[in-house]
PyMOL Python script that loads the backbone (N, CA, C, O; Angstrom):
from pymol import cmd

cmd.read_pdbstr("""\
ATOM      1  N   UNK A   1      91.303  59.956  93.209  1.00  0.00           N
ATOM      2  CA  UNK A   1      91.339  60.089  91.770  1.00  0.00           C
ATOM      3  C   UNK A   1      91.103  61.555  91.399  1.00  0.00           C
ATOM      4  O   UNK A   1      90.236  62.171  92.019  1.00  0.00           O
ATOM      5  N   UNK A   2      91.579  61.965  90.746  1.00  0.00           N
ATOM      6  CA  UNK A   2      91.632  63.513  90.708  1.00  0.00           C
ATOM      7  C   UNK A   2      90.841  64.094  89.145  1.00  0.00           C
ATOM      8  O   UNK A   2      91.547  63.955  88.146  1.00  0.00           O
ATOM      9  N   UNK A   3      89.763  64.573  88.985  1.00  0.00           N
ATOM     10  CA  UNK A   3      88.841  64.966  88.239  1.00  0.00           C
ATOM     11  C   UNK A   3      89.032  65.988  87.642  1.00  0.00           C
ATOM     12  O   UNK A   3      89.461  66.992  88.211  1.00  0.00           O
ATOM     13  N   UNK A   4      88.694  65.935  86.102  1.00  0.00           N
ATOM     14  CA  UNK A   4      89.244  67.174  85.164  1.00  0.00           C
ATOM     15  C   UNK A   4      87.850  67.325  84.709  1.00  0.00           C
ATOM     16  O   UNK A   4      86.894  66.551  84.677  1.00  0.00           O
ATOM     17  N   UNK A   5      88.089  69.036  84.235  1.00  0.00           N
ATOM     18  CA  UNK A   5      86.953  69.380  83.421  1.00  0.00           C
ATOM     19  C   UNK A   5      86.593  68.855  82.671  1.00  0.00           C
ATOM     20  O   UNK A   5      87.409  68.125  82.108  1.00  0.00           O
ATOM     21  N   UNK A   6      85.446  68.854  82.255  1.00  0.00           N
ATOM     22  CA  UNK A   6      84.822  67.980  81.047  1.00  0.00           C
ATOM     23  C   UNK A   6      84.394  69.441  79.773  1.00  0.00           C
ATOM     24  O   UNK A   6      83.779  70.387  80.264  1.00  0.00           O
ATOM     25  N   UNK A   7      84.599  69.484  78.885  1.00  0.00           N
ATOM     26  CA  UNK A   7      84.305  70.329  77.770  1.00  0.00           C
ATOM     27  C   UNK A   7      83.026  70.190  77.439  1.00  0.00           C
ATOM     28  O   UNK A   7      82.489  69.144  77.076  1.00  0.00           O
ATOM     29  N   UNK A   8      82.281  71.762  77.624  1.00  0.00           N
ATOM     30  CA  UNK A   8      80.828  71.727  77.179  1.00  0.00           C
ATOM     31  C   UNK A   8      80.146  72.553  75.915  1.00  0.00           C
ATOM     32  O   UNK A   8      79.683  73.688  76.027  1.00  0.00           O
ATOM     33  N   UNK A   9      80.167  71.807  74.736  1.00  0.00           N
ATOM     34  CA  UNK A   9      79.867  72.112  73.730  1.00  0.00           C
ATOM     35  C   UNK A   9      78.426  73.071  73.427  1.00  0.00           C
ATOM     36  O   UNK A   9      77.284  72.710  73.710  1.00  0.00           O
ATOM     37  N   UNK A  10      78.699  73.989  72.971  1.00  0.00           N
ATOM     38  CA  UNK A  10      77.137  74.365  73.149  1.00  0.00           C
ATOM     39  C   UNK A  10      76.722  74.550  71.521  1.00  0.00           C
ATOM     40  O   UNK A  10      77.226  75.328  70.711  1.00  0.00           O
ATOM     41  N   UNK A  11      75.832  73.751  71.354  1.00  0.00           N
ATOM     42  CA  UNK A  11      75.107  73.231  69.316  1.00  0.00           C
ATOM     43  C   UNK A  11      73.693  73.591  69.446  1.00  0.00           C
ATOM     44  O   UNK A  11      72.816  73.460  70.300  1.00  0.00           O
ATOM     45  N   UNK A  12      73.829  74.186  68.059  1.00  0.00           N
ATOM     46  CA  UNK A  12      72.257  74.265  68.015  1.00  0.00           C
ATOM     47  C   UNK A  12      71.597  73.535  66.809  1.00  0.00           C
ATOM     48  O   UNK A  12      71.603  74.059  65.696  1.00  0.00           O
ATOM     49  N   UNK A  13      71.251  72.799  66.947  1.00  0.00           N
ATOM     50  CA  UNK A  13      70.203  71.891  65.837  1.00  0.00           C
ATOM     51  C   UNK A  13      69.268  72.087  64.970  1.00  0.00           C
ATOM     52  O   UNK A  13      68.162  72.149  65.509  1.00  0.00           O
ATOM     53  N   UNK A  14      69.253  72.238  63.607  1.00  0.00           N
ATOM     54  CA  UNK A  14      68.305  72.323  63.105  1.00  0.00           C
ATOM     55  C   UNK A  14      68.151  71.313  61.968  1.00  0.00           C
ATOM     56  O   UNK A  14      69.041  70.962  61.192  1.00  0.00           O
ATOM     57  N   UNK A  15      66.650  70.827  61.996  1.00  0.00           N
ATOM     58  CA  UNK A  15      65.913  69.795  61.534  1.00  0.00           C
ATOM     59  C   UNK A  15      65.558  70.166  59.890  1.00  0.00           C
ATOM     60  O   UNK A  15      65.193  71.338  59.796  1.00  0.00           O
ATOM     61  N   UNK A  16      65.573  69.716  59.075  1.00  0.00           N
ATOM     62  CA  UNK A  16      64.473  69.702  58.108  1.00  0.00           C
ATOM     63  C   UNK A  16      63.127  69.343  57.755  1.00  0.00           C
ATOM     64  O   UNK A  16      62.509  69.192  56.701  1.00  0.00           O
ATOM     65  N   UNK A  17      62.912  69.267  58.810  1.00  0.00           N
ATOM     66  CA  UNK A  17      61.424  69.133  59.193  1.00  0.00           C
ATOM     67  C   UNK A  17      60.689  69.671  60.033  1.00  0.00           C
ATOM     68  O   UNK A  17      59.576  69.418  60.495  1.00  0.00           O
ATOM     69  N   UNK A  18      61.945  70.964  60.278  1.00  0.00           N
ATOM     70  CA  UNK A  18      61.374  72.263  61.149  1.00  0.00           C
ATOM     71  C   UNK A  18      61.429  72.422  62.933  1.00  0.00           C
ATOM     72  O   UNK A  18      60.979  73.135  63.830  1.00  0.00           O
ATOM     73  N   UNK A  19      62.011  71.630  62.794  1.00  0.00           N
ATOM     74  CA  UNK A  19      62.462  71.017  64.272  1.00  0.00           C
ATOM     75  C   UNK A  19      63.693  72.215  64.885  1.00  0.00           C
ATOM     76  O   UNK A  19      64.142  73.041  64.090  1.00  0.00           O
ATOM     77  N   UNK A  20      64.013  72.207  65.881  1.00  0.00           N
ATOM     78  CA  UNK A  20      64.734  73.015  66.675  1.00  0.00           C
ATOM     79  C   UNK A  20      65.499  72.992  67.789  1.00  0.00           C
ATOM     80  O   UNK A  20      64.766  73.419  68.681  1.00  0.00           O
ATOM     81  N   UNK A  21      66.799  72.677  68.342  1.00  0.00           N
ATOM     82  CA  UNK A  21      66.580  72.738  69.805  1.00  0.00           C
ATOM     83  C   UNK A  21      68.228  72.933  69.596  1.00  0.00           C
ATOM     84  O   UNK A  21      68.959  72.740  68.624  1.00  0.00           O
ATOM     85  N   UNK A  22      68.573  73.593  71.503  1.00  0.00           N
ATOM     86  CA  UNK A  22      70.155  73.548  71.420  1.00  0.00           C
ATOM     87  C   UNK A  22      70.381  72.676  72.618  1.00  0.00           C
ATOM     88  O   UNK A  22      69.725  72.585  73.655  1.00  0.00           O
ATOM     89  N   UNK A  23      71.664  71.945  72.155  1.00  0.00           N
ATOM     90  CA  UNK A  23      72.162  71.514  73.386  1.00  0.00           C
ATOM     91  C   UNK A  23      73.239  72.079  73.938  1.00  0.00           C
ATOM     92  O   UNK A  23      74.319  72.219  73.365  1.00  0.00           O
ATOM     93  N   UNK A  24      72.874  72.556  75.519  1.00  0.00           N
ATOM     94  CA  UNK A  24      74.344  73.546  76.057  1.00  0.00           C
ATOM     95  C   UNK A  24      74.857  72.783  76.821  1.00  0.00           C
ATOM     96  O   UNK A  24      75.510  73.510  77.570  1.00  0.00           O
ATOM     97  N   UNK A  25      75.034  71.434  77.225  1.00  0.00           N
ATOM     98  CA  UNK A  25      76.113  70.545  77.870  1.00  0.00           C
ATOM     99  C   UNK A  25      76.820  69.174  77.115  1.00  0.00           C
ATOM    100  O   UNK A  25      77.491  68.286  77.640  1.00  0.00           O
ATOM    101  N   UNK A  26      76.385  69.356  75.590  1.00  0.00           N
ATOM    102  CA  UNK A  26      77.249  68.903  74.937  1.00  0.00           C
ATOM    103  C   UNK A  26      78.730  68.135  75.111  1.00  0.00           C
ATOM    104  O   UNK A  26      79.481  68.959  75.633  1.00  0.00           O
ATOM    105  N   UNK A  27      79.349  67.031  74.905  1.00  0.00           N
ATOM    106  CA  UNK A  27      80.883  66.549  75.507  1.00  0.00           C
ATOM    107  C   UNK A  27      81.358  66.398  73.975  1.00  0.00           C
ATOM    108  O   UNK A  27      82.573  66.597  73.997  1.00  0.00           O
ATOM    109  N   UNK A  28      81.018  66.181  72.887  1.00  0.00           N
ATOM    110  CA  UNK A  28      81.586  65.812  72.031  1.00  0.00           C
ATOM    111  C   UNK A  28      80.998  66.320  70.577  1.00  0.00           C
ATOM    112  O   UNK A  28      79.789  66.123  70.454  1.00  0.00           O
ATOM    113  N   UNK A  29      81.614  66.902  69.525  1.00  0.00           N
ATOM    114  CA  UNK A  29      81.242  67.626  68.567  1.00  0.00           C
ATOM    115  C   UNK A  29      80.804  66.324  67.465  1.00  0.00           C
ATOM    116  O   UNK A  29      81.361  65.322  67.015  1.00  0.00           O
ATOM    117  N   UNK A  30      79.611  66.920  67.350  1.00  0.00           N
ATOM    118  CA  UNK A  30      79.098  66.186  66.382  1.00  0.00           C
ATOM    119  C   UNK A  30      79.807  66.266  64.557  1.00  0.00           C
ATOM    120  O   UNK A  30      80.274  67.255  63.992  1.00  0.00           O
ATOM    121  N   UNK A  31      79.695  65.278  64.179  1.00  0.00           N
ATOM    122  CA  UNK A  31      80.170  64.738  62.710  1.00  0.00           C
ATOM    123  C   UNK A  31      78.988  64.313  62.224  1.00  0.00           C
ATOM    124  O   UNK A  31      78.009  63.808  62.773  1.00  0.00           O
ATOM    125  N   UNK A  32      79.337  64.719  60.629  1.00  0.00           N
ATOM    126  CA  UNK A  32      78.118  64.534  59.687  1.00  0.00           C
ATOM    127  C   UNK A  32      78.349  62.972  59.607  1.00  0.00           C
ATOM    128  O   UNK A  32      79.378  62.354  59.880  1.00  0.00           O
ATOM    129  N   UNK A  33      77.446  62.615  59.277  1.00  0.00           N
ATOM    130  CA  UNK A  33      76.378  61.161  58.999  1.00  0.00           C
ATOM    131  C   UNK A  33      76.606  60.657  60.012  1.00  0.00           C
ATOM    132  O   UNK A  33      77.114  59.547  59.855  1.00  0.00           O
ATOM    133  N   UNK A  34      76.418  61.057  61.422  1.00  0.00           N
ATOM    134  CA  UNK A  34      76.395  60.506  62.475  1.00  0.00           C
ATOM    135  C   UNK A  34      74.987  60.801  62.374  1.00  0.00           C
ATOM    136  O   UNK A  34      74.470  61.642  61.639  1.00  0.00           O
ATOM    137  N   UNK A  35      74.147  59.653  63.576  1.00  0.00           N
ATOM    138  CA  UNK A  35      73.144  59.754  64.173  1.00  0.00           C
ATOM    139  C   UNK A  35      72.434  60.108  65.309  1.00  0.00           C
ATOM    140  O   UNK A  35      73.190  60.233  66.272  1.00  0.00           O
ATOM    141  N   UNK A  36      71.455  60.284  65.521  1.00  0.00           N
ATOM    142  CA  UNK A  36      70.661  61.281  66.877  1.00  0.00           C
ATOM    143  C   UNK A  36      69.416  60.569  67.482  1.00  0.00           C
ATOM    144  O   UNK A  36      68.440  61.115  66.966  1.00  0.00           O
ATOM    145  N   UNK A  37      69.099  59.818  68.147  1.00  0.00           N
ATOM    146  CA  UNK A  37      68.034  59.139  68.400  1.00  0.00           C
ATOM    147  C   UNK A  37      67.645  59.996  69.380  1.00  0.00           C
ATOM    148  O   UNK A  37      68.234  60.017  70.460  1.00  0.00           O
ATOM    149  N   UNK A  38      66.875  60.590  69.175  1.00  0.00           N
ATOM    150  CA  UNK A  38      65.997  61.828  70.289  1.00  0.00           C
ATOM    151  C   UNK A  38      64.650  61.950  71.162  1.00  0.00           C
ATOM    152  O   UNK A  38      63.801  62.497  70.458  1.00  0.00           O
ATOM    153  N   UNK A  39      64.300  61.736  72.042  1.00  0.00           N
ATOM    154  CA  UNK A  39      63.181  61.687  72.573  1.00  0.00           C
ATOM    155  C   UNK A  39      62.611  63.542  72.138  1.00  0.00           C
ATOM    156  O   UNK A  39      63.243  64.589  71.992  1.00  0.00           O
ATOM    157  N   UNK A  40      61.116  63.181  72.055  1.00  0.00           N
ATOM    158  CA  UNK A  40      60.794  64.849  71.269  1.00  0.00           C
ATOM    159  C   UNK A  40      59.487  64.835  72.312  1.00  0.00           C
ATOM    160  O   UNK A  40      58.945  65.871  71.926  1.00  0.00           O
ATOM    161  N   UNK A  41      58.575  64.299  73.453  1.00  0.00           N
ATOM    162  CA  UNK A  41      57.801  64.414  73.670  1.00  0.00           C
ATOM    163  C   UNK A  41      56.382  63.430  73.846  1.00  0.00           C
ATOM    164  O   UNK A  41      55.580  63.197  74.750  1.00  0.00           O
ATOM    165  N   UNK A  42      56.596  62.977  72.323  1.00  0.00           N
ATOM    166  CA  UNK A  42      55.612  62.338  71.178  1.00  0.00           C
ATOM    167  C   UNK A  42      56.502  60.998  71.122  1.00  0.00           C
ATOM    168  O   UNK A  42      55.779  60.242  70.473  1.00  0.00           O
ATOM    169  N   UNK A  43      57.392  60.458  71.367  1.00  0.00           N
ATOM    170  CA  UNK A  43      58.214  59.335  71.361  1.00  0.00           C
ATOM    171  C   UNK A  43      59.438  60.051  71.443  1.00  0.00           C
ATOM    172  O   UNK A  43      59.929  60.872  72.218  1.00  0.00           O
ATOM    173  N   UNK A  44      59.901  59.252  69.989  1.00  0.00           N
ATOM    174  CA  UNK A  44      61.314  59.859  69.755  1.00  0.00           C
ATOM    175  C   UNK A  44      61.723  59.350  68.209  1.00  0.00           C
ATOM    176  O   UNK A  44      61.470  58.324  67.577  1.00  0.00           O
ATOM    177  N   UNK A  45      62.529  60.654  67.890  1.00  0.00           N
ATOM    178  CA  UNK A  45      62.720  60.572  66.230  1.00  0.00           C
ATOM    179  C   UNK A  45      64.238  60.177  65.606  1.00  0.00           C
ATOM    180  O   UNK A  45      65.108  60.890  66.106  1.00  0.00           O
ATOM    181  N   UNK A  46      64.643  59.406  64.832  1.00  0.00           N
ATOM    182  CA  UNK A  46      65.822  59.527  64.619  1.00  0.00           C
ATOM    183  C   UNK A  46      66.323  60.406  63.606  1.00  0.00           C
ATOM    184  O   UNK A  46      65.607  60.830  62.699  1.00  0.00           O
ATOM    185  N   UNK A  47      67.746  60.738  63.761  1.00  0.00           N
ATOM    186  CA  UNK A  47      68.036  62.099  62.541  1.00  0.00           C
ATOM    187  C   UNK A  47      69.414  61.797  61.991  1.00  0.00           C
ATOM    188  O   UNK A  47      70.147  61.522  62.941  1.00  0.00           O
ATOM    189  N   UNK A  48      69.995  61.743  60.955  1.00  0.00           N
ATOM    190  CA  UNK A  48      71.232  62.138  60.599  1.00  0.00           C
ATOM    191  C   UNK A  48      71.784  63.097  60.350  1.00  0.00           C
ATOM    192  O   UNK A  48      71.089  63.915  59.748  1.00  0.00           O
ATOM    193  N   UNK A  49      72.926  63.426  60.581  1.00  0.00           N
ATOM    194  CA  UNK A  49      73.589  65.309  60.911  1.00  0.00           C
ATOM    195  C   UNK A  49      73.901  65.306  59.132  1.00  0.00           C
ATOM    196  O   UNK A  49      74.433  64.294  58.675  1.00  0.00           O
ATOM    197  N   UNK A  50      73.661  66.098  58.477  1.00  0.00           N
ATOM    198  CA  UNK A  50      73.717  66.434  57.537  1.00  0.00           C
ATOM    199  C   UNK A  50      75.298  67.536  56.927  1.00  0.00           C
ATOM    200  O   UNK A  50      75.978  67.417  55.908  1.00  0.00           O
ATOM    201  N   UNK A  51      75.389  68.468  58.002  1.00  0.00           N
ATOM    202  CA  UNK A  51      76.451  69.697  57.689  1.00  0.00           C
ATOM    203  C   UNK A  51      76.512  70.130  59.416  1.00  0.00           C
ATOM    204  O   UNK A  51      75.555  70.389  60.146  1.00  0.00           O
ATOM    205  N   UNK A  52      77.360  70.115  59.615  1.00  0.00           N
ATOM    206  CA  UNK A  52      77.749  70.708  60.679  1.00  0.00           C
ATOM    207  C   UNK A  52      78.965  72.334  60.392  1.00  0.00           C
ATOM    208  O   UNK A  52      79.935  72.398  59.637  1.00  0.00           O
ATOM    209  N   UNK A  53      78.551  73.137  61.067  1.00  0.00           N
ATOM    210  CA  UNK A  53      78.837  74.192  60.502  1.00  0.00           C
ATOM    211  C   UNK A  53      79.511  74.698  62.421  1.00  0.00           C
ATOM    212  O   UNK A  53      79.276  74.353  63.579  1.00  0.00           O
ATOM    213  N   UNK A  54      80.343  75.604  61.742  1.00  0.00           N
ATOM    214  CA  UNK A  54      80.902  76.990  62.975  1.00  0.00           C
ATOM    215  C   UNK A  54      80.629  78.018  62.268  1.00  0.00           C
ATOM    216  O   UNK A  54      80.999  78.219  61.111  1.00  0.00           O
ATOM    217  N   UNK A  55      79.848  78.837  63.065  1.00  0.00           N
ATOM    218  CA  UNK A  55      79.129  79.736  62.546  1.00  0.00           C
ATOM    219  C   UNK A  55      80.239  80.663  63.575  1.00  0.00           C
ATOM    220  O   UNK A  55      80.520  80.176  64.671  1.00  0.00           O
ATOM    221  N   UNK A  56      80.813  81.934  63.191  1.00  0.00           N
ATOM    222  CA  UNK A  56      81.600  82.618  63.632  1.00  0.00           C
ATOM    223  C   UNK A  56      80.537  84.032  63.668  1.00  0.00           C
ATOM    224  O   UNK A  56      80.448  84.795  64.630  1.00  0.00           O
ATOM    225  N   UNK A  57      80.041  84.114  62.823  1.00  0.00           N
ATOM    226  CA  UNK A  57      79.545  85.258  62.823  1.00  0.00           C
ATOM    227  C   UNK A  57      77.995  85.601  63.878  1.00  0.00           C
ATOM    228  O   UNK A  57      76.929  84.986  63.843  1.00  0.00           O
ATOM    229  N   UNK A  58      78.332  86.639  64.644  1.00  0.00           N
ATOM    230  CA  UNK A  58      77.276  86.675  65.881  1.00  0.00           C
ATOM    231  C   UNK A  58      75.951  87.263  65.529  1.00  0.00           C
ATOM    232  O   UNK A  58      75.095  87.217  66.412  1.00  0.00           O
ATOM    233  N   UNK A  59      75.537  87.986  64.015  1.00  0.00           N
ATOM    234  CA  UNK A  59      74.174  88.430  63.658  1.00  0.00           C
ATOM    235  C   UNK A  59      74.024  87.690  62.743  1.00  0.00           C
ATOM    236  O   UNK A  59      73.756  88.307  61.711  1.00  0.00           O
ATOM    237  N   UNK A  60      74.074  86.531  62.617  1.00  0.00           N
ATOM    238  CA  UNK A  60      73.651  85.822  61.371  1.00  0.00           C
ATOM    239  C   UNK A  60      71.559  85.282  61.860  1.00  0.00           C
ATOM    240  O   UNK A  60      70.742  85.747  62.655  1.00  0.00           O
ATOM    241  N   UNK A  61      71.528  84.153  60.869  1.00  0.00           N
ATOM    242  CA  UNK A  61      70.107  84.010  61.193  1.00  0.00           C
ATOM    243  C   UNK A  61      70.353  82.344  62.032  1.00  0.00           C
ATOM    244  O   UNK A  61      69.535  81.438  62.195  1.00  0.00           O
ATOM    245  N   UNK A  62      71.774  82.431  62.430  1.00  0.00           N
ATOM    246  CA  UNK A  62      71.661  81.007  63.285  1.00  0.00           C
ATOM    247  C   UNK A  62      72.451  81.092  64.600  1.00  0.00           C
ATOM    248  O   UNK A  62      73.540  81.473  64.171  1.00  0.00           O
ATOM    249  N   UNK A  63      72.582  80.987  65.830  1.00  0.00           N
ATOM    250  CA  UNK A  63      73.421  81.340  66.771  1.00  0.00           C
ATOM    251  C   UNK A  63      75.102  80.882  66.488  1.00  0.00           C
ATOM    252  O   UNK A  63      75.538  79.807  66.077  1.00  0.00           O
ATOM    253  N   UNK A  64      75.677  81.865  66.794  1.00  0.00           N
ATOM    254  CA  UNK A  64      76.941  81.667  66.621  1.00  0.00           C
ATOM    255  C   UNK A  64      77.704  80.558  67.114  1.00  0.00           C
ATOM    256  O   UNK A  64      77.254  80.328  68.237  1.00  0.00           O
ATOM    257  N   UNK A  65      78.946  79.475  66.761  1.00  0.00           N
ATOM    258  CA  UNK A  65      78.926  78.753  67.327  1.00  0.00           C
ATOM    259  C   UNK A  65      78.903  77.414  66.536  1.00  0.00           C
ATOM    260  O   UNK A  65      79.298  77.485  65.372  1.00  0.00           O
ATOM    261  N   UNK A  66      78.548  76.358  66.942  1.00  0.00           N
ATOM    262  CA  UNK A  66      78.302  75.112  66.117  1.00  0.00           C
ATOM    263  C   UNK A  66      76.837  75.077  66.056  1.00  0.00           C
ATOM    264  O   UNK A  66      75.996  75.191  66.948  1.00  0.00           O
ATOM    265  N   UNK A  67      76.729  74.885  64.752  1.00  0.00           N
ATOM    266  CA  UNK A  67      75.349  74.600  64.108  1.00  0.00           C
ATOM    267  C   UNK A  67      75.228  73.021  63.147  1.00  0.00           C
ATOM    268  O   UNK A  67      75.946  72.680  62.206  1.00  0.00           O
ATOM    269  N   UNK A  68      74.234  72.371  63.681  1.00  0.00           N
ATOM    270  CA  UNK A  68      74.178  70.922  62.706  1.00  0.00           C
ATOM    271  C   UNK A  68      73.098  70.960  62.011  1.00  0.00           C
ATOM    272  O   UNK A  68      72.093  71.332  62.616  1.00  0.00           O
ATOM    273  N   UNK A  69      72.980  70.649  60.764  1.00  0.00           N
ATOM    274  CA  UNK A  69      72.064  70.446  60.574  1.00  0.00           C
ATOM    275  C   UNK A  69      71.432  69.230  59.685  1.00  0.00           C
ATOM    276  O   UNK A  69      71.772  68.884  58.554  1.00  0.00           O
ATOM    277  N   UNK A  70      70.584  68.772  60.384  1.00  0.00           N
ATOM    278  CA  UNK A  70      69.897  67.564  60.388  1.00  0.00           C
ATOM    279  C   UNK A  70      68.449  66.938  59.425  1.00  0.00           C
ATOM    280  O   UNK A  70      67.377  67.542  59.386  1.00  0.00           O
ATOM    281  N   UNK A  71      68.748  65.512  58.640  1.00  0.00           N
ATOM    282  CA  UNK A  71      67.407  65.359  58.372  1.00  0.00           C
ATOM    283  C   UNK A  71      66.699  64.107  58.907  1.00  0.00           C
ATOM    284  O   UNK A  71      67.351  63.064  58.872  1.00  0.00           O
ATOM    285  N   UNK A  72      65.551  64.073  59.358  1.00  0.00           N
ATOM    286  CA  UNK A  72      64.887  62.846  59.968  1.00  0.00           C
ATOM    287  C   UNK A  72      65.130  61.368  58.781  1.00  0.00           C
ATOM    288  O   UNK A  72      65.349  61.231  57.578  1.00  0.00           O
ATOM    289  N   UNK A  73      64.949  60.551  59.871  1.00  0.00           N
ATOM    290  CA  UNK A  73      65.456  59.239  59.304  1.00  0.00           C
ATOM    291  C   UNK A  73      64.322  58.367  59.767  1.00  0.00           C
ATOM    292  O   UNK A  73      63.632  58.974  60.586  1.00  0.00           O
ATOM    293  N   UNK A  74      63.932  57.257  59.543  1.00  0.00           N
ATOM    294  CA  UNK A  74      62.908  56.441  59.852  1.00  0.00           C
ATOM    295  C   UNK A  74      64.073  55.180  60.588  1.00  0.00           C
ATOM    296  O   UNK A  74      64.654  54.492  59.748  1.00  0.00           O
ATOM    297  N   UNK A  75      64.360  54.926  61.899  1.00  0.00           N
ATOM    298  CA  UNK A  75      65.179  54.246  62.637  1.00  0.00           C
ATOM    299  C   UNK A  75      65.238  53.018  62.131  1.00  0.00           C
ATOM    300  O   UNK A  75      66.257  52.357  61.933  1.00  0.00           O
ATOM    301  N   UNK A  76      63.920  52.665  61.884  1.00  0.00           N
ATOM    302  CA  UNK A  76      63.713  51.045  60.961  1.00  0.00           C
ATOM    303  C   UNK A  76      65.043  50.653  60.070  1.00  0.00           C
ATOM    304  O   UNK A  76      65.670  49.596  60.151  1.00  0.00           O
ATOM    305  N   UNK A  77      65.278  51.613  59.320  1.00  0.00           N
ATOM    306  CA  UNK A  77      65.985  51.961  58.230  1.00  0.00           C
ATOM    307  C   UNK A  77      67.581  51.972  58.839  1.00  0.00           C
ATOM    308  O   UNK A  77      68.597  51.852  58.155  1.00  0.00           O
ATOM    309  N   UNK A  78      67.525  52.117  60.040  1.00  0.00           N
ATOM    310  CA  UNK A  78      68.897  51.857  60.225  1.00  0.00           C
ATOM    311  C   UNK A  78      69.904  50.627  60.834  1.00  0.00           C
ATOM    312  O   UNK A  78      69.280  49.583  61.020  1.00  0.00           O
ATOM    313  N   UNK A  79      70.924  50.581  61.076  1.00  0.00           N
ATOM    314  CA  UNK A  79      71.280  49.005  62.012  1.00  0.00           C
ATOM    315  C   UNK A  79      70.662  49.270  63.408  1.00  0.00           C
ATOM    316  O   UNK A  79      70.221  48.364  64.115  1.00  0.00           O
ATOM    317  N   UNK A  80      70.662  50.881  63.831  1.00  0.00           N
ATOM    318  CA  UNK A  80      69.899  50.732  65.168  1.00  0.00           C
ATOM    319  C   UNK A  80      68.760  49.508  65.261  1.00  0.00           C
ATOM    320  O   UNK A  80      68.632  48.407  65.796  1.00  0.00           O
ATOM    321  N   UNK A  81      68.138  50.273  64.530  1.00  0.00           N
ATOM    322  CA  UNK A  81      66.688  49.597  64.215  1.00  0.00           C
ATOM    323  C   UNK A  81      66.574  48.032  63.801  1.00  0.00           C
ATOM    324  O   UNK A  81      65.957  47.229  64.501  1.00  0.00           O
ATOM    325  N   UNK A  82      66.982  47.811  63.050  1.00  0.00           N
ATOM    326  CA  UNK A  82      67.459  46.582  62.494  1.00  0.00           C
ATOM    327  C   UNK A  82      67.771  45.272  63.702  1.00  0.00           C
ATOM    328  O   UNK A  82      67.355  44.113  63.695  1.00  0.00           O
ATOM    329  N   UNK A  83      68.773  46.068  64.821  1.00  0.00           N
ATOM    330  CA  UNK A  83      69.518  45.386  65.751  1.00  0.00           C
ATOM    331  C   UNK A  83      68.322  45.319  66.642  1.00  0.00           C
ATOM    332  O   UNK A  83      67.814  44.206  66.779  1.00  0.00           O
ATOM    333  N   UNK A  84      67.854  46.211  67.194  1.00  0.00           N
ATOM    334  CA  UNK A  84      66.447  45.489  67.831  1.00  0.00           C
ATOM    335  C   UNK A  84      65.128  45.823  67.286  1.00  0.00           C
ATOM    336  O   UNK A  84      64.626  46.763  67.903  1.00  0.00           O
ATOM    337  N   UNK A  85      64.331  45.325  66.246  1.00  0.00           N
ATOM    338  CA  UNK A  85      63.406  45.933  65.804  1.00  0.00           C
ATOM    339  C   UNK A  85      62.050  46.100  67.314  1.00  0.00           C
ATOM    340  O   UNK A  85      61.105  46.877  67.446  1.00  0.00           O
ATOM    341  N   UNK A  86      62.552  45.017  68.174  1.00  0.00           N
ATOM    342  CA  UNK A  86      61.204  44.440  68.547  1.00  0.00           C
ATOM    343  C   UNK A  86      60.949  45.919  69.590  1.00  0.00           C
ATOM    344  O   UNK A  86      59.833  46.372  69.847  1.00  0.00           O
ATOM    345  N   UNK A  87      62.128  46.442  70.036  1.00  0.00           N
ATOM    346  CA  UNK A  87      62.401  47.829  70.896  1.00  0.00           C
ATOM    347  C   UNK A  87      62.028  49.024  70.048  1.00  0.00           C
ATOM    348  O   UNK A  87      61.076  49.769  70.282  1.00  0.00           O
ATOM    349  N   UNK A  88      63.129  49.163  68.737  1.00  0.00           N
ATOM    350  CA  UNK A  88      62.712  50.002  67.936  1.00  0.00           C
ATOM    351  C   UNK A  88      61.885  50.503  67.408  1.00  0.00           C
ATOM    352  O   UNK A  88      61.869  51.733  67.358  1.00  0.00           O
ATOM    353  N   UNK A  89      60.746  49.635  66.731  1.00  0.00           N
ATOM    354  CA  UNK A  89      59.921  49.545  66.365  1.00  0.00           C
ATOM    355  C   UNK A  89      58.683  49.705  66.985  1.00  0.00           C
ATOM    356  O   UNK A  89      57.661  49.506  66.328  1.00  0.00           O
ATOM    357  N   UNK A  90      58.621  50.069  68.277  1.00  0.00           N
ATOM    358  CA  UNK A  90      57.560  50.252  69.155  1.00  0.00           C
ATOM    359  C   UNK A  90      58.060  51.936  69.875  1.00  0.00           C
ATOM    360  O   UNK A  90      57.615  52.444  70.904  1.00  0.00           O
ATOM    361  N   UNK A  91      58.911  52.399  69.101  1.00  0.00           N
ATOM    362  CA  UNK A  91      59.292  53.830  69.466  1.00  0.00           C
ATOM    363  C   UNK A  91      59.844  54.426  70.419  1.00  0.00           C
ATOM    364  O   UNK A  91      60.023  55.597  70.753  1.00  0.00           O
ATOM    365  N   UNK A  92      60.290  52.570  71.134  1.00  0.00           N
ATOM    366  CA  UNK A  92      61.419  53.133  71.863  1.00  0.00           C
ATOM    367  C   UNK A  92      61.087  52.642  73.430  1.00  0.00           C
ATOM    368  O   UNK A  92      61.762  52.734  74.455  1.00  0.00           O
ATOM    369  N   UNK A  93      59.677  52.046  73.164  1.00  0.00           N
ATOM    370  CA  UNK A  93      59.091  51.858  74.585  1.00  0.00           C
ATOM    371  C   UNK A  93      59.133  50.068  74.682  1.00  0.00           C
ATOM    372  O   UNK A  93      58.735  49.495  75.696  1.00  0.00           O
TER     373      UNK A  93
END
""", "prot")
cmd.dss("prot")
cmd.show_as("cartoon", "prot")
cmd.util.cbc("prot")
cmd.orient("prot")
């Protein structure tokens, strides 16, 4: 079977709740009101992409590139959540 490159997106995330992070092996460009269920450490938070941006310009105050930006969501609140609360609702554990 003969194997093709896979496309690696490189995004950088930012939260409204001050949150931060990039992902550099990315496969697929994120779209607004999509969702993000994220492990952060502390559990894990859910987010909806708000604006997703290409930032072209290389001195700006955000890395050049694709930029999303995101606001936290309470998972409860979503069909994720909804569909299994008994998982969800315990943060995932």
């Amino acid at each position: 079977m003969e194997q093709h490159a896979v496309p690696q997106i490189m995004t950088a995330f930012i939260s409204s709740d001050g949150k931060e992070w990039q992902d550099e092996y990315g496969e697929v460009t994120p779209v607004s009101g999509q969702f993000i269920y994220r492990g952060t450490g502390n559990g894990y938070q859910a987010y909806r992409i708000a604006e997703v941006w290409l930032v072209e310009e290389k001195r700006g105050p955000v890395t050049h590139g694709l930029t999303v930006f995101l606001d936290p969501v309470d998972v409860m609140e979503t069909r994720l959540g909804q569909y299994s609360p008994e998982y969800y609702g315990n943060g995932g554990f």
